[in-house]
PABALUM-28678 format. One line per 4 residues: number of its first residue (from 1); their letters; for each residue x, y, z of C-alpha. Coordinates in nm, 2 decimals, decimal comma, padded with zeros to 4 digits. Layout:
<nodes>
NUM) A) X Y Z  ... $
</nodes>
This chain:
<nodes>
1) XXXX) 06,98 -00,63 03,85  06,60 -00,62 03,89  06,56 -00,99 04,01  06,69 -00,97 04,41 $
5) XXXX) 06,45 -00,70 04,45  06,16 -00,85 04,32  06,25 -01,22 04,49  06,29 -01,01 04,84 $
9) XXXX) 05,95 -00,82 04,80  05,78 -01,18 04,76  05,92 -01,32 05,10  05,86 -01,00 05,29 $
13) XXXX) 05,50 -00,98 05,20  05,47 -01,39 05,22  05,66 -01,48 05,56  05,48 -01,34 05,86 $
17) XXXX) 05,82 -01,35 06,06  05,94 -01,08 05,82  05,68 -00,87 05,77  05,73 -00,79 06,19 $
21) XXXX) 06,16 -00,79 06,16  06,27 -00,70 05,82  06,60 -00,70 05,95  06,61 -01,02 05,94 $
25) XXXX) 06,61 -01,07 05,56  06,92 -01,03 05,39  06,98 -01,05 05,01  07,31 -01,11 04,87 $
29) XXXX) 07,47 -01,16 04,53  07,77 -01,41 04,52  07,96 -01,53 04,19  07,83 -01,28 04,01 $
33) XXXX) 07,95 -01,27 03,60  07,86 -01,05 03,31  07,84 -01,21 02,95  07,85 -00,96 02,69 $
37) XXXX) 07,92 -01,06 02,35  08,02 -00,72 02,17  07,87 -00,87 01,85  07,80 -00,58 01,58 $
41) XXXX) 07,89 -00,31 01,86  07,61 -00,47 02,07  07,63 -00,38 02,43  07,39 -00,63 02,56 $
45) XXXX) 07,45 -00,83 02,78  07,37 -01,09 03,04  07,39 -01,10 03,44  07,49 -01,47 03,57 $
49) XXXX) 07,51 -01,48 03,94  07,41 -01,68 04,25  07,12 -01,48 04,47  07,13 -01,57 04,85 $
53) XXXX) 06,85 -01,53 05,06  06,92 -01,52 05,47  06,67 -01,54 05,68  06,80 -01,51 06,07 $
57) XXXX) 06,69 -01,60 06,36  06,38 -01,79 06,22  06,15 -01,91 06,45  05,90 -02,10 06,16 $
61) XXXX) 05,89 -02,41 05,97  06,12 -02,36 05,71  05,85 -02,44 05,45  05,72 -02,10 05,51 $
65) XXXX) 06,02 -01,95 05,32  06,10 -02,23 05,08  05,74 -02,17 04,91  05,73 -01,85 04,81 $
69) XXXX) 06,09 -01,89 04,70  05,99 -02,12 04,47  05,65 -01,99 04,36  05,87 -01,72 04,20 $
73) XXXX) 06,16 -01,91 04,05  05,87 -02,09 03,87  05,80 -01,72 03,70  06,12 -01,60 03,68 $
77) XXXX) 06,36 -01,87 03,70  06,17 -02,14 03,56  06,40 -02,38 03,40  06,53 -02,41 03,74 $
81) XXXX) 06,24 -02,65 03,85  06,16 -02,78 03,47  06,55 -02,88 03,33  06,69 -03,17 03,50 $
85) XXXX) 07,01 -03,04 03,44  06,97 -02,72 03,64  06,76 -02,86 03,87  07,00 -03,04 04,07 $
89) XXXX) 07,23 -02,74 04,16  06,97 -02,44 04,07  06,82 -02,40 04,46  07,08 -02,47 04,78 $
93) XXXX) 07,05 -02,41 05,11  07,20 -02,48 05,42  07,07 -02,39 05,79  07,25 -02,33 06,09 $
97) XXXX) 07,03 -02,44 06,39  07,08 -02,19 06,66  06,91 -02,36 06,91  06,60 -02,60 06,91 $
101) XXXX) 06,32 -02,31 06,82  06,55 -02,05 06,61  06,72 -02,11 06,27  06,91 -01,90 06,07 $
105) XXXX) 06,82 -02,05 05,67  07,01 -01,96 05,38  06,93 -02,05 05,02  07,09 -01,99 04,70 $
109) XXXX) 06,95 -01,96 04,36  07,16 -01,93 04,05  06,99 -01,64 03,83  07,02 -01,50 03,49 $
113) XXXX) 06,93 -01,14 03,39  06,92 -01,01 03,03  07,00 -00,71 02,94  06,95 -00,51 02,60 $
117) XXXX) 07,06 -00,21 02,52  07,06 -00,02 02,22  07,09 00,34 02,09  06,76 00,55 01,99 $
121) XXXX) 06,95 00,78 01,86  07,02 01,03 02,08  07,16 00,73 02,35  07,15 00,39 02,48 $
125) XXXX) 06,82 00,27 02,57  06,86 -00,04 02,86  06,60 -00,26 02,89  06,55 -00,57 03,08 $
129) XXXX) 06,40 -00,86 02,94  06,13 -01,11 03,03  06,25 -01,50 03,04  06,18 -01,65 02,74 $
133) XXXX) 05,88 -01,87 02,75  05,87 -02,21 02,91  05,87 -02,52 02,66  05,63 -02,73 02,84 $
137) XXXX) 05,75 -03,05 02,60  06,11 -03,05 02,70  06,22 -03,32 02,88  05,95 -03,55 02,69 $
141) XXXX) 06,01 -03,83 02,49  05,83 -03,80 02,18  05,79 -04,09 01,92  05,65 -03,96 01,56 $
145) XXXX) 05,38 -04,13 01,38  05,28 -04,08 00,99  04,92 -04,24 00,90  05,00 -04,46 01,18 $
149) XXXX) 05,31 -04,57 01,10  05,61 -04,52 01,39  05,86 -04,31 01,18  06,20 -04,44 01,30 $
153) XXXX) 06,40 -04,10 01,36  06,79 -04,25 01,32  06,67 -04,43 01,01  06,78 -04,21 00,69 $
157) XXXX) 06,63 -04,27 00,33  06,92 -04,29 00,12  06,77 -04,45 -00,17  06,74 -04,08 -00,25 $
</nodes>
């Protein structure tokens, strides 16, 4: 898995608090599944798991860690913040307030890794892919017009 260690260089290098106690930033992987199909002896496969982010003893504005958090699910988790579906479940967090100038924040992110792998010939070859690319239309309504005419899309012409 490639994504927890990209998403915990990010807040190190963004939140000042971390940069001085790195200890303090802890990455974990929780409900983690694999989906592999086997399809045509195909060993590809998919990592499905939820990635929590700890930050302890925070002394900041929690804003300060939620940012860059999200500045890279919007690269690499993108239909997180873009599908309504996902959205409402795809970023948690909970806090525990240690006293009135210290937290301790926790967020989770459900993530997805793909994985291919296939065999050059003299062995498997793993390779980890890119998300696909963002539709920026989904989610919009679209009505279709011809010549300026509003085609009627659960209308069917059966006089064939």
């Amino acid at each position: 898995m490639n994504k927890p260690g990209e998403l915990r260089e990010i807040i190190s290098s963004a939140v000042p608090h971390l940069k001085k106690n790195p200890d303090a930033l802890h990455i974990f992987i929780d409900k983690g599944k694999l989906y592999a199909t086997g399809a045509n002896h195909n060993l590809s496969f998919e990592y499905q798991f939820d990635c929590v982010v700890l930050v302890t003893d925070y002394r900041g504005h929690s804003d300060d860690i939620m940012v860059p958090i999200l500045a890279w699910v919007a690269r690499h988790q993108p239909e997180l913040l873009n599908n309504r579906e996902k959205r409402e479940d795809g970023i948690t967090f909970r806090a525990e307030l240690i006293n009135k100038n210290t937290a301790d924040i926790e967020v989770t992110i459900k993530m997805t890794e793909r994985v291919k792998v296939s065999n050059d010939g003299s062995g498997n070859v793993v390779e980890h892919l890119p998300e696909p690319p963002f539709d920026p239309y989904d989610g919009f309504d679209w009505e279709l017009y011809i010549q300026g005419v509003k085609v009627d899309d659960t209308s069917e012409d059966t006089n064939g």
